[in-house]
N, C-alpha and C positions, 0 to 999 in steps of 0.2 A: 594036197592041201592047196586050197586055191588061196591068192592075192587076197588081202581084204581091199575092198572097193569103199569111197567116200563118196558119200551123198553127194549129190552137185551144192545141196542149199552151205553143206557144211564147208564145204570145199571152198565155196565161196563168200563164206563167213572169214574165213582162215585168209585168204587170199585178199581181201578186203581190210581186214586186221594190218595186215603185215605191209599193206598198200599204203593205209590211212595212218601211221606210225612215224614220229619223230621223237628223236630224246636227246638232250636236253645237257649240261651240267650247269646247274642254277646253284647260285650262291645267295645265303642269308648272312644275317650280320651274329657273330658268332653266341650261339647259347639264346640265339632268339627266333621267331617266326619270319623276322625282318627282311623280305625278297630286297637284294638288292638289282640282280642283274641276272643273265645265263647267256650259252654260247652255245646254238645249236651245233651238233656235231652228228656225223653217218658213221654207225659203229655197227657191224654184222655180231652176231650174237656169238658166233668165233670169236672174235677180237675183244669182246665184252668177257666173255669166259676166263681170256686170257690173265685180264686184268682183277674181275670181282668173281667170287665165287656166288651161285646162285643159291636162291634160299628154296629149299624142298617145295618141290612143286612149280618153279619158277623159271621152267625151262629157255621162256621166251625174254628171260629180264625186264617183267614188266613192272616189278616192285620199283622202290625209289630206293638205293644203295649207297648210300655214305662215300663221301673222297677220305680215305684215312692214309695214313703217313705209306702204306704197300702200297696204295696207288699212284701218290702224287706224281713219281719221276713219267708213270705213264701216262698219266692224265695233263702234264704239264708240256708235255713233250706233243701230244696230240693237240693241243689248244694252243703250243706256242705260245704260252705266258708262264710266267710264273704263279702258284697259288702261295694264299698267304692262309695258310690253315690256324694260325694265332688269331686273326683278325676275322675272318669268315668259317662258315660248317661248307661245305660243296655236297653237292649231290648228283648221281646220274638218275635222270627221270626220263620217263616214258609217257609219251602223251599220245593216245590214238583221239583222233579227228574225224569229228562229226559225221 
């Protein structure tokens, strides 16, 4: 059985994706739509795994994932703040670039 082989066009779809990629944990004012601020952060999809479990299908974590009370010690620790999850929703988000 031979290797499968990837297109170049897809190849470099994938490789441009993953290029053009930054994410994010953005905070709103809590139980609202209200953006207040974010901290962009470099999280390998390892170290994302580690902390949020992916939703089917979501192998690259490109959904936008809730900071909920199992993350915070690791989310607060990577960001070097405190979160105040009373006062704010957190989210980790993915944003690929034009």
């Amino acid at each position: 059985m031979q290797p499968a082989l990837i297109r170049p066009a897809v190849l470099f779809l994938i490789l441009y994706k993953i290029d053009h990629m930054e994410r994010t944990i953005a905070y709103y004012k809590k139980g609202t739509e209200d953006f207040e601020s974010e901290y962009l952060v470099e999280l390998s999809v390892a170290e994302i795994s580690k902390i949020w479990e992916a939703e089917e299908g979501d192998a690259e974590y490109l959904n936008i994932y809730p900071v909920e009370e199992a993350q915070k010690a690791a989310v607060e620790k990577l960001l070097g703040e405190k979160l105040d999850l009373n006062k704010y929703d957190y989210y980790l988000e993915t944003h690929v670039e034009g």
